[in-house]
mmCIF entry with sequence, helices, sheets and N, C-alpha, C, O atoms, coordinates in Angstrom:
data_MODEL
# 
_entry.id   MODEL 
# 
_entity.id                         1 
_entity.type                       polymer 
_entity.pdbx_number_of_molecules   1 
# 
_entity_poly.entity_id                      1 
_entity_poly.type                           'polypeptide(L)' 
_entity_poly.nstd_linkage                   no 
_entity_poly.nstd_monomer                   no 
_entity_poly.pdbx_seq_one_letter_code       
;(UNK)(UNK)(UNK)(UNK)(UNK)(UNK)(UNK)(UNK)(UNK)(UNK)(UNK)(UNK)(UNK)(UNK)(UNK)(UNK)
(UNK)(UNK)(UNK)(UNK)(UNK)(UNK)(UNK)(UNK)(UNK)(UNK)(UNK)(UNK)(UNK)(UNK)(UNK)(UNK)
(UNK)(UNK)(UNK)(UNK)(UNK)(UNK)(UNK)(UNK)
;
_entity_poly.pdbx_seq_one_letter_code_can   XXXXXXXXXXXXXXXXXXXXXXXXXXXXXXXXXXXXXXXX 
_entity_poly.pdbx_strand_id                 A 
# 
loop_
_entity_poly_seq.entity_id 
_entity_poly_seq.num 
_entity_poly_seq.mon_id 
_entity_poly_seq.hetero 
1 1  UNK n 
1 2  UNK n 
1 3  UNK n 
1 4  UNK n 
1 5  UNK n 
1 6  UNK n 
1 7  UNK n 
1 8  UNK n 
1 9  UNK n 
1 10 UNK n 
1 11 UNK n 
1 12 UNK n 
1 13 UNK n 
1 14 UNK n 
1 15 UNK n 
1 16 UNK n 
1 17 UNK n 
1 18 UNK n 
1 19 UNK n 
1 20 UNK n 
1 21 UNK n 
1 22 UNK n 
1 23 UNK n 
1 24 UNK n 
1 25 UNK n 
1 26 UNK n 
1 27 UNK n 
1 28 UNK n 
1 29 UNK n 
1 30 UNK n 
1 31 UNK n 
1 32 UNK n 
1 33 UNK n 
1 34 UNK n 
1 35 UNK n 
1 36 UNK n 
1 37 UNK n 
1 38 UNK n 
1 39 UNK n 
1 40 UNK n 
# 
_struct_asym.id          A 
_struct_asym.entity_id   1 
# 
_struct_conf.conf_type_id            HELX_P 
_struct_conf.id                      HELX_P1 
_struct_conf.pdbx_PDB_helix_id       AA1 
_struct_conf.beg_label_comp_id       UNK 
_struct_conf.beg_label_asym_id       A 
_struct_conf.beg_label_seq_id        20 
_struct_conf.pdbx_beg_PDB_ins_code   ? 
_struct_conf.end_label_comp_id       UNK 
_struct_conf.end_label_asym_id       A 
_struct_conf.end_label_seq_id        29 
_struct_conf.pdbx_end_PDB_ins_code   ? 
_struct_conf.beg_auth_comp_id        UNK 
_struct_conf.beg_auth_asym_id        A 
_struct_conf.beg_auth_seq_id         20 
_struct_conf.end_auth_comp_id        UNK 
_struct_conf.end_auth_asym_id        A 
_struct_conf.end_auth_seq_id         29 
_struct_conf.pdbx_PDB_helix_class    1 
_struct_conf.details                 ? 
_struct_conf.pdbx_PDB_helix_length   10 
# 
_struct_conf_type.id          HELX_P 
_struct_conf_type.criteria    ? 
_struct_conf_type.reference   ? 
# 
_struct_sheet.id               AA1 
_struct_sheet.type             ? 
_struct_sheet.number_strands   3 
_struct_sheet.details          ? 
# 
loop_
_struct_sheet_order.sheet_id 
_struct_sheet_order.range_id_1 
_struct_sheet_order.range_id_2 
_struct_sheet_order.offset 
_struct_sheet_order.sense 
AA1 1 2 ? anti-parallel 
AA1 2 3 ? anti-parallel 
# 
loop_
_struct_sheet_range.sheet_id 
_struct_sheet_range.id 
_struct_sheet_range.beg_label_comp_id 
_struct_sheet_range.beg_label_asym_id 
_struct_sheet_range.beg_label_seq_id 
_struct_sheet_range.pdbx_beg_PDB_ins_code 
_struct_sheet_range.end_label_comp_id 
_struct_sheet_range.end_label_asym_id 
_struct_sheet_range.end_label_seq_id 
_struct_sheet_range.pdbx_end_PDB_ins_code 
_struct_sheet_range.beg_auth_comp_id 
_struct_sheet_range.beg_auth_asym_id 
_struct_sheet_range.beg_auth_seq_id 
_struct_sheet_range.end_auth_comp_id 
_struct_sheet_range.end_auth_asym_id 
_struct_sheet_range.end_auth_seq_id 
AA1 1 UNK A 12 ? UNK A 17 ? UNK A 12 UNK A 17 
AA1 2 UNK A 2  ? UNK A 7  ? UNK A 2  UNK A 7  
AA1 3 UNK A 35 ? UNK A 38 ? UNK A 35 UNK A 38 
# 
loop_
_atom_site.group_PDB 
_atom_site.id 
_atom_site.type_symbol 
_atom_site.label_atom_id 
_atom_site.label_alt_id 
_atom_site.label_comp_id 
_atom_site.label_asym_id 
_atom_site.label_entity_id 
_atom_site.label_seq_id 
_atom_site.pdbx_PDB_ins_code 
_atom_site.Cartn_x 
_atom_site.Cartn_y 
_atom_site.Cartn_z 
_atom_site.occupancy 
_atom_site.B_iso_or_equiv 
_atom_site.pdbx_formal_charge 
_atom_site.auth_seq_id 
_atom_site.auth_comp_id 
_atom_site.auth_asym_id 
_atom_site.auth_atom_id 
_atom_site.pdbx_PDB_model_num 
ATOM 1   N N  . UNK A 1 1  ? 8.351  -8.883  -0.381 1.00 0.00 ? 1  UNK A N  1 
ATOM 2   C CA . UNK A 1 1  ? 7.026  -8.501  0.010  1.00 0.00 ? 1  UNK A CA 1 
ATOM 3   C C  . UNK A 1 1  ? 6.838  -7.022  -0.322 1.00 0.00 ? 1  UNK A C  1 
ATOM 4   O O  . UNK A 1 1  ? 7.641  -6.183  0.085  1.00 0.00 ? 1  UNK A O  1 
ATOM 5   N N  . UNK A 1 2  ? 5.805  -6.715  -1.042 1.00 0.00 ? 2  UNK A N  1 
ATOM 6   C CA . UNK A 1 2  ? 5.319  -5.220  -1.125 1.00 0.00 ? 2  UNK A CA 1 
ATOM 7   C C  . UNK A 1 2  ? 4.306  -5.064  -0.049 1.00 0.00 ? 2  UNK A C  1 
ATOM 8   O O  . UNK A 1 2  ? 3.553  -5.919  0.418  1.00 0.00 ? 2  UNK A O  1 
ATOM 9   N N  . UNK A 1 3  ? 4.438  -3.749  0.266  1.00 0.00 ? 3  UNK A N  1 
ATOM 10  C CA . UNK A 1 3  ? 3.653  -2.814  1.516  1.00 0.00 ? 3  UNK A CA 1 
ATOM 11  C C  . UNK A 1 3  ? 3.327  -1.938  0.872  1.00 0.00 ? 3  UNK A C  1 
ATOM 12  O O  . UNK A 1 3  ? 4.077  -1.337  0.103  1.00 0.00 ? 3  UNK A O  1 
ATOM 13  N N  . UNK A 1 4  ? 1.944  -1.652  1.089  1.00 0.00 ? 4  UNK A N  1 
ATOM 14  C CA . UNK A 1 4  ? 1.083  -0.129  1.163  1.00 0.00 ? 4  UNK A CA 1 
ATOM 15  C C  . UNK A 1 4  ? 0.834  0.390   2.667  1.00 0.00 ? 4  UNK A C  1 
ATOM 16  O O  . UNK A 1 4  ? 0.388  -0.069  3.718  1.00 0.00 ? 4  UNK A O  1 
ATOM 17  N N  . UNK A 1 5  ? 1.335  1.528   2.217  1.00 0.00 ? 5  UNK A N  1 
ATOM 18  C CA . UNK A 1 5  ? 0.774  2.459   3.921  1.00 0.00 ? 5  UNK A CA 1 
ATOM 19  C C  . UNK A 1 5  ? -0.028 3.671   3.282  1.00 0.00 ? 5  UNK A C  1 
ATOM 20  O O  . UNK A 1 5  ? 0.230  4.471   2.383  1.00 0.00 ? 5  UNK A O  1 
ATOM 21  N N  . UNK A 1 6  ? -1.010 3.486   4.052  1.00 0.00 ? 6  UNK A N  1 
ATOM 22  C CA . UNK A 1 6  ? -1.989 4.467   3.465  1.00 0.00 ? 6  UNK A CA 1 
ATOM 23  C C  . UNK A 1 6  ? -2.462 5.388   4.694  1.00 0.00 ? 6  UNK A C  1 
ATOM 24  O O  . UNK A 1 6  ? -3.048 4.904   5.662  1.00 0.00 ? 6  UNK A O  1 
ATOM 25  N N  . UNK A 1 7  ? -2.164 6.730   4.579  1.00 0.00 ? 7  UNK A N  1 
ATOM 26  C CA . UNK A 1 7  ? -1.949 7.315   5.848  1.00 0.00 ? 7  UNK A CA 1 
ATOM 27  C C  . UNK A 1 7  ? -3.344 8.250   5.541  1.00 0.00 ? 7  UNK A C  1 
ATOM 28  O O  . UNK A 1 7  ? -3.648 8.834   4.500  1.00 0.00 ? 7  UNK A O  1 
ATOM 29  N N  . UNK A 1 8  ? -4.189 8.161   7.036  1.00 0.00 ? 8  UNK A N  1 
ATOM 30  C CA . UNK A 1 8  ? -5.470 8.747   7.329  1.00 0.00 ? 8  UNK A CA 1 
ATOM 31  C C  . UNK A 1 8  ? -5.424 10.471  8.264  1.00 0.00 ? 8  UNK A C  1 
ATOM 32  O O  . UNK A 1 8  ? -4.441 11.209  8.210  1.00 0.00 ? 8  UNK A O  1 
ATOM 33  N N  . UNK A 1 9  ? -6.379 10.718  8.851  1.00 0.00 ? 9  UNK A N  1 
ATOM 34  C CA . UNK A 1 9  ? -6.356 11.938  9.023  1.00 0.00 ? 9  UNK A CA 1 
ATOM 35  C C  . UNK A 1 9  ? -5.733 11.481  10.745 1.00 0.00 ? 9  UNK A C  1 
ATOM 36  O O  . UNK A 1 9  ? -4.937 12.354  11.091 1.00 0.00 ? 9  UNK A O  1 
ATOM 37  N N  . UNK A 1 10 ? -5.847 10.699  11.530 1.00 0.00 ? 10 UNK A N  1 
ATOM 38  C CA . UNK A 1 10 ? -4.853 10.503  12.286 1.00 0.00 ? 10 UNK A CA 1 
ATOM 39  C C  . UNK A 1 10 ? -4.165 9.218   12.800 1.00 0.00 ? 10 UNK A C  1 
ATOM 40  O O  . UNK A 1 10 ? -3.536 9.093   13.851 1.00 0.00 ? 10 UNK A O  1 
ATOM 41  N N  . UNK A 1 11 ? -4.389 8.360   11.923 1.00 0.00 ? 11 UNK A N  1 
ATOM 42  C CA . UNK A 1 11 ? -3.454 6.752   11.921 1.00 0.00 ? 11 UNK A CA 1 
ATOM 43  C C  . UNK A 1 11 ? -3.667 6.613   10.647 1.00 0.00 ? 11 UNK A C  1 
ATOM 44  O O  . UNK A 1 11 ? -4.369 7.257   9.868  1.00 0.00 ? 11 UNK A O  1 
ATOM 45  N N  . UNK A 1 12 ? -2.756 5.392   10.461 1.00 0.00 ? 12 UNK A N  1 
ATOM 46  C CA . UNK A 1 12 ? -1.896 4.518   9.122  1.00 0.00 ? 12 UNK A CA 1 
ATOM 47  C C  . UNK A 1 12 ? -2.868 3.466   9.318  1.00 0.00 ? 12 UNK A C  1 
ATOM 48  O O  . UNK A 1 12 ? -3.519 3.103   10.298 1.00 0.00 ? 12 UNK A O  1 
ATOM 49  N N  . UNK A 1 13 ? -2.741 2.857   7.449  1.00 0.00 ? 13 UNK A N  1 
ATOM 50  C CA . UNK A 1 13 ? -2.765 1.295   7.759  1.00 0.00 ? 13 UNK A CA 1 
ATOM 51  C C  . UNK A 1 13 ? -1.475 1.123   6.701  1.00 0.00 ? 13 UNK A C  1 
ATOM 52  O O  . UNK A 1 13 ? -0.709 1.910   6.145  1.00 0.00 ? 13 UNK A O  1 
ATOM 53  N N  . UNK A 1 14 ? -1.631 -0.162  6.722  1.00 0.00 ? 14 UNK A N  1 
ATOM 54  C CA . UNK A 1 14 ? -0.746 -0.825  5.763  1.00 0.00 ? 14 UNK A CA 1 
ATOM 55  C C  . UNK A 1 14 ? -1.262 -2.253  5.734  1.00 0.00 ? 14 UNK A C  1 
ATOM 56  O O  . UNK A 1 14 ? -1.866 -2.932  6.565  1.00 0.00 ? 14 UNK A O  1 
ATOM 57  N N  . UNK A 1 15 ? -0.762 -2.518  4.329  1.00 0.00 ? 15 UNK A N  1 
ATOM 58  C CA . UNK A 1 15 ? -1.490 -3.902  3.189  1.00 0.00 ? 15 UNK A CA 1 
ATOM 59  C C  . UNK A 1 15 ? -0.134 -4.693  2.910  1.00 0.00 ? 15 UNK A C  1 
ATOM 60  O O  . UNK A 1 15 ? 0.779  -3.991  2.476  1.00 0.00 ? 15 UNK A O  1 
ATOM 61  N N  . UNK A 1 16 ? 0.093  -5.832  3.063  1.00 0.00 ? 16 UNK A N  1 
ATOM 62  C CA . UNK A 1 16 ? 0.831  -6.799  2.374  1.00 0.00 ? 16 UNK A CA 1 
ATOM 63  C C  . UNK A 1 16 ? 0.733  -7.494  1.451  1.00 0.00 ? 16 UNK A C  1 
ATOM 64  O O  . UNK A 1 16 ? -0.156 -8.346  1.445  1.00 0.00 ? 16 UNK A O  1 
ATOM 65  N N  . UNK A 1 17 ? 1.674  -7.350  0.296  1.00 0.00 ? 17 UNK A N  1 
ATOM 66  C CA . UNK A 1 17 ? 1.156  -7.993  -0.794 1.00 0.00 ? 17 UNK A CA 1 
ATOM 67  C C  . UNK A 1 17 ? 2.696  -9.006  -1.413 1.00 0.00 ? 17 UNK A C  1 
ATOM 68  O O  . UNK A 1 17 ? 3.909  -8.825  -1.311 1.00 0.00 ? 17 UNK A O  1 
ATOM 69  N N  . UNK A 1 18 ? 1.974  -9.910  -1.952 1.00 0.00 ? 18 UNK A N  1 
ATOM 70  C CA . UNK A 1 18 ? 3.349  -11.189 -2.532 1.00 0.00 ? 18 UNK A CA 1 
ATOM 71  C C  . UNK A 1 18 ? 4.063  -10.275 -3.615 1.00 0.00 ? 18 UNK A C  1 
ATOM 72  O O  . UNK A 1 18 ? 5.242  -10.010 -3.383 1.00 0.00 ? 18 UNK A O  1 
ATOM 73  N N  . UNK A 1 19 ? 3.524  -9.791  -4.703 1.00 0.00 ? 19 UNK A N  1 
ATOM 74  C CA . UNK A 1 19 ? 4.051  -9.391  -5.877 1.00 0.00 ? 19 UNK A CA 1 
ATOM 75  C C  . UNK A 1 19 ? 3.359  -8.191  -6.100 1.00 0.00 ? 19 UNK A C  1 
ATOM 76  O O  . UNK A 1 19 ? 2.258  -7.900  -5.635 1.00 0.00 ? 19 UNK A O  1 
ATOM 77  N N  . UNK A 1 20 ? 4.279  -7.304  -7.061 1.00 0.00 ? 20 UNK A N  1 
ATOM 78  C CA . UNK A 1 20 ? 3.937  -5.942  -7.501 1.00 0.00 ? 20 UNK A CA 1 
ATOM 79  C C  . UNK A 1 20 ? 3.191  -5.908  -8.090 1.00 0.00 ? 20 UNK A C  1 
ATOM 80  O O  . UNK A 1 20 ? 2.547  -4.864  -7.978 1.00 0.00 ? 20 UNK A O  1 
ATOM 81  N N  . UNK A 1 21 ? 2.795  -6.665  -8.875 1.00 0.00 ? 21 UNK A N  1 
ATOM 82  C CA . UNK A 1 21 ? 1.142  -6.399  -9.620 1.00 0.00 ? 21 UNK A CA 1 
ATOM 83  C C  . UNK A 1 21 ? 0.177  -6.045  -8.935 1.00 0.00 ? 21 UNK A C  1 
ATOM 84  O O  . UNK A 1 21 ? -0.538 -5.084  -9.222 1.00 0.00 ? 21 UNK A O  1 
ATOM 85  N N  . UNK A 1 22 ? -0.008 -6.982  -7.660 1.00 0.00 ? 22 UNK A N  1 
ATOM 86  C CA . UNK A 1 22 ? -1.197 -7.317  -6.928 1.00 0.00 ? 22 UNK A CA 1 
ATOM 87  C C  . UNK A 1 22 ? -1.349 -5.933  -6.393 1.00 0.00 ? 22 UNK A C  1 
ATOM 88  O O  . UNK A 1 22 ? -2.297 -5.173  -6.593 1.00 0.00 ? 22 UNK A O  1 
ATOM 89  N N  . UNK A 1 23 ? 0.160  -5.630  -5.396 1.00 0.00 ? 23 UNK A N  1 
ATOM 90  C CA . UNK A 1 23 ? 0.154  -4.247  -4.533 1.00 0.00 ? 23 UNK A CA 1 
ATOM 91  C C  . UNK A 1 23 ? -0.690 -3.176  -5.401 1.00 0.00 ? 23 UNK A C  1 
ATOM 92  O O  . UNK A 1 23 ? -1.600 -2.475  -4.959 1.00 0.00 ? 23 UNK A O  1 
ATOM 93  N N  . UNK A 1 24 ? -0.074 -3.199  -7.077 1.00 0.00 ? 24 UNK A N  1 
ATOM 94  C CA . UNK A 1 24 ? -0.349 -1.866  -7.794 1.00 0.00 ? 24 UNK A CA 1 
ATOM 95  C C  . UNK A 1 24 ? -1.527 -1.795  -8.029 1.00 0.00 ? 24 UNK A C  1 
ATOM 96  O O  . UNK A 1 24 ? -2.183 -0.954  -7.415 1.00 0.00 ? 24 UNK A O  1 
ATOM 97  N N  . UNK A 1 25 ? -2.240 -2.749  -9.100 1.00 0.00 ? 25 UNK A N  1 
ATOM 98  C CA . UNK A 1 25 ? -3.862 -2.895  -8.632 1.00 0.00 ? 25 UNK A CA 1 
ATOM 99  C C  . UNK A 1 25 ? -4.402 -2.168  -7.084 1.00 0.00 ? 25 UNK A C  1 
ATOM 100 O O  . UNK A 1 25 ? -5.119 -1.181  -6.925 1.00 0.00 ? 25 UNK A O  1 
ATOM 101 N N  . UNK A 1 26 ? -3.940 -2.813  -6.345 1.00 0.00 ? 26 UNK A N  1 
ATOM 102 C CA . UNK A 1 26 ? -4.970 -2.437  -5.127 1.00 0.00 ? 26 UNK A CA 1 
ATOM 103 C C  . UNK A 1 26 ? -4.638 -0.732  -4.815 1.00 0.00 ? 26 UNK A C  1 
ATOM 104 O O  . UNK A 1 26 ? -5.295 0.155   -4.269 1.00 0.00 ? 26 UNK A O  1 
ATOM 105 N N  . UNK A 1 27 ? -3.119 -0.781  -5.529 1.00 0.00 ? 27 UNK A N  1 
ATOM 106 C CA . UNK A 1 27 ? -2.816 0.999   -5.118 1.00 0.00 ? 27 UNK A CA 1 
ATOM 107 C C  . UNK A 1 27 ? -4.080 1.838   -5.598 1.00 0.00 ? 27 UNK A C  1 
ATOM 108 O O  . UNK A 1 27 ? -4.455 2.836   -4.982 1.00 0.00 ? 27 UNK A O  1 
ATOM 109 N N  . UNK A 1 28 ? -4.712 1.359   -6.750 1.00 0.00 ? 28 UNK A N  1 
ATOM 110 C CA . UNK A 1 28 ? -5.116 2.045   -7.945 1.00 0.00 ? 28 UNK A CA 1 
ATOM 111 C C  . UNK A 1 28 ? -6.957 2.744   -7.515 1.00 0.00 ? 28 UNK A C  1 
ATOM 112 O O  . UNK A 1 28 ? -7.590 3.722   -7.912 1.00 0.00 ? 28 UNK A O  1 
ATOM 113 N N  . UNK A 1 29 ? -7.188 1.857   -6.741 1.00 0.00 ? 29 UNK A N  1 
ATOM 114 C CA . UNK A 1 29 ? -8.315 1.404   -5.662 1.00 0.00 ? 29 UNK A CA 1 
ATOM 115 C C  . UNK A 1 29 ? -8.535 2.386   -4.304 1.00 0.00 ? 29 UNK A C  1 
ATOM 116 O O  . UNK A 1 29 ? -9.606 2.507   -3.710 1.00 0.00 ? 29 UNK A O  1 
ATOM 117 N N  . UNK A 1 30 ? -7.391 2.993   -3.989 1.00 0.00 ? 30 UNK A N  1 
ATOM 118 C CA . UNK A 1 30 ? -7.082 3.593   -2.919 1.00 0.00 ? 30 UNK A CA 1 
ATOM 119 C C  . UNK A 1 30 ? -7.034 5.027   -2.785 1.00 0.00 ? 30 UNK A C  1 
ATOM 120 O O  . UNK A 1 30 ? -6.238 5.653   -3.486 1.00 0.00 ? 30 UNK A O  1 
ATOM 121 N N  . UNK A 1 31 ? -7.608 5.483   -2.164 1.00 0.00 ? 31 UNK A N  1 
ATOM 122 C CA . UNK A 1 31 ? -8.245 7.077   -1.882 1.00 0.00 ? 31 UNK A CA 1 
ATOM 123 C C  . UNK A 1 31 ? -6.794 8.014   -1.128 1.00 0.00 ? 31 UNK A C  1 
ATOM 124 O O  . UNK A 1 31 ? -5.763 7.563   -0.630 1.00 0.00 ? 31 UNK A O  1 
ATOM 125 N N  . UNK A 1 32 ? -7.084 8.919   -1.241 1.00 0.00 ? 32 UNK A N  1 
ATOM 126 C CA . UNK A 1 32 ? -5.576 9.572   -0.342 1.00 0.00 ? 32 UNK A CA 1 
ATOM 127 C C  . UNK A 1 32 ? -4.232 9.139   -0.778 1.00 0.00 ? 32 UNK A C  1 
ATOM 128 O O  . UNK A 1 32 ? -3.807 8.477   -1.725 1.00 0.00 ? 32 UNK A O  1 
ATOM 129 N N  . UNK A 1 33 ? -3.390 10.111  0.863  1.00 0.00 ? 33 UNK A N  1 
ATOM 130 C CA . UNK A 1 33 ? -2.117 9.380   0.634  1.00 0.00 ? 33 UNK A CA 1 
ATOM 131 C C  . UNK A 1 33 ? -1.886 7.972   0.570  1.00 0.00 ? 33 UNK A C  1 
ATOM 132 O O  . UNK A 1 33 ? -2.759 7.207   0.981  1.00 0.00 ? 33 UNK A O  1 
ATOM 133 N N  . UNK A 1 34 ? -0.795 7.533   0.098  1.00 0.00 ? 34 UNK A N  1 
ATOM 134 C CA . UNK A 1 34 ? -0.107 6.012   0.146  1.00 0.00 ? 34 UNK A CA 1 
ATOM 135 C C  . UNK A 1 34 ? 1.141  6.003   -0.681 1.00 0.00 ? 34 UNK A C  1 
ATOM 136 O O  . UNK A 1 34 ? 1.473  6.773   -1.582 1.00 0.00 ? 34 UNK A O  1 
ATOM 137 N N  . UNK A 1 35 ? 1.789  4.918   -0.155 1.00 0.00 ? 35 UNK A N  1 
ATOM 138 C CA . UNK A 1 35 ? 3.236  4.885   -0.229 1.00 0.00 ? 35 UNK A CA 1 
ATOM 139 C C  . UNK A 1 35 ? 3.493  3.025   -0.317 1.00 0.00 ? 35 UNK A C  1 
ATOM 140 O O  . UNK A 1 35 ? 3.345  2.087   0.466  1.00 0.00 ? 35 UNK A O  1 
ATOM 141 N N  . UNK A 1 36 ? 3.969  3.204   -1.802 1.00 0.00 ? 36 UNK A N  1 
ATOM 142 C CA . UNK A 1 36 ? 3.928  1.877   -2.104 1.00 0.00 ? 36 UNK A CA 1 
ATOM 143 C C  . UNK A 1 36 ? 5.614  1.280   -1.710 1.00 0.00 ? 36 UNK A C  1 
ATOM 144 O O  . UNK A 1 36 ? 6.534  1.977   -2.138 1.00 0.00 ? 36 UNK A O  1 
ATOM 145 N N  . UNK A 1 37 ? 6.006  -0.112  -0.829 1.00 0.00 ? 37 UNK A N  1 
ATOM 146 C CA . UNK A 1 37 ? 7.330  -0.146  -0.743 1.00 0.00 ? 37 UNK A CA 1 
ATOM 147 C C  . UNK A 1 37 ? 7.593  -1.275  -0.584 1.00 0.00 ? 37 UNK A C  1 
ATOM 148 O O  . UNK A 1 37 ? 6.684  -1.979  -0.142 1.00 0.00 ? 37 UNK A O  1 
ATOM 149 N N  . UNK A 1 38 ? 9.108  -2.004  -0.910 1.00 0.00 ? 38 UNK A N  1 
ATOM 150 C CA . UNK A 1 38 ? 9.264  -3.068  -1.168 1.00 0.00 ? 38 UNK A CA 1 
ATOM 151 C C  . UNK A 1 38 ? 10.365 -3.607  0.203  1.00 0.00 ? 38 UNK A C  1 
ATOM 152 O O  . UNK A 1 38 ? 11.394 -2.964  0.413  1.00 0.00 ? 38 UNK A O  1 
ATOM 153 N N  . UNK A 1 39 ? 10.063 -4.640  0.931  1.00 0.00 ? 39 UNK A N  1 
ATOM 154 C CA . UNK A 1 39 ? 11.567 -5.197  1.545  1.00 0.00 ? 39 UNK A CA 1 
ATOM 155 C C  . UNK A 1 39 ? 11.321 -6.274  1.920  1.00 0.00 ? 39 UNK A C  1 
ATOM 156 O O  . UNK A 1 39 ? 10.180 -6.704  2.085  1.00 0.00 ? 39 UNK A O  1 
ATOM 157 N N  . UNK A 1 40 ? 12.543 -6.997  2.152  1.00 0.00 ? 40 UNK A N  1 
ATOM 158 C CA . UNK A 1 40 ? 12.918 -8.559  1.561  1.00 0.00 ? 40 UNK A CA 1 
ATOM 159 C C  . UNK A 1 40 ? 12.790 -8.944  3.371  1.00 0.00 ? 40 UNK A C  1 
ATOM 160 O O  . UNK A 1 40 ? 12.972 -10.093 3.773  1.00 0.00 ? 40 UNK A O  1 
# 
């Protein structure tokens, strides 16, 4: 599973995604910080 955490001026979110394509696309989309990461 890939995770995006996309950190705001005072909370996070984070996105779940099946495959790295999908995550990177949506990275690409995304304003600010974020932190793209992978775990099983």
């Amino acid at each position: 599973m890939w995770v995006i955490t996309v950190f705001e001026r005072n909370t996070y979110r984070m996105f779940e995604f099946e495959n790295k394509m999908e995550a990177r696309q949506a990275l690409i989309g995304l304003k600010g910080s974020a932190i793209l990461s992978f775990t099983k």
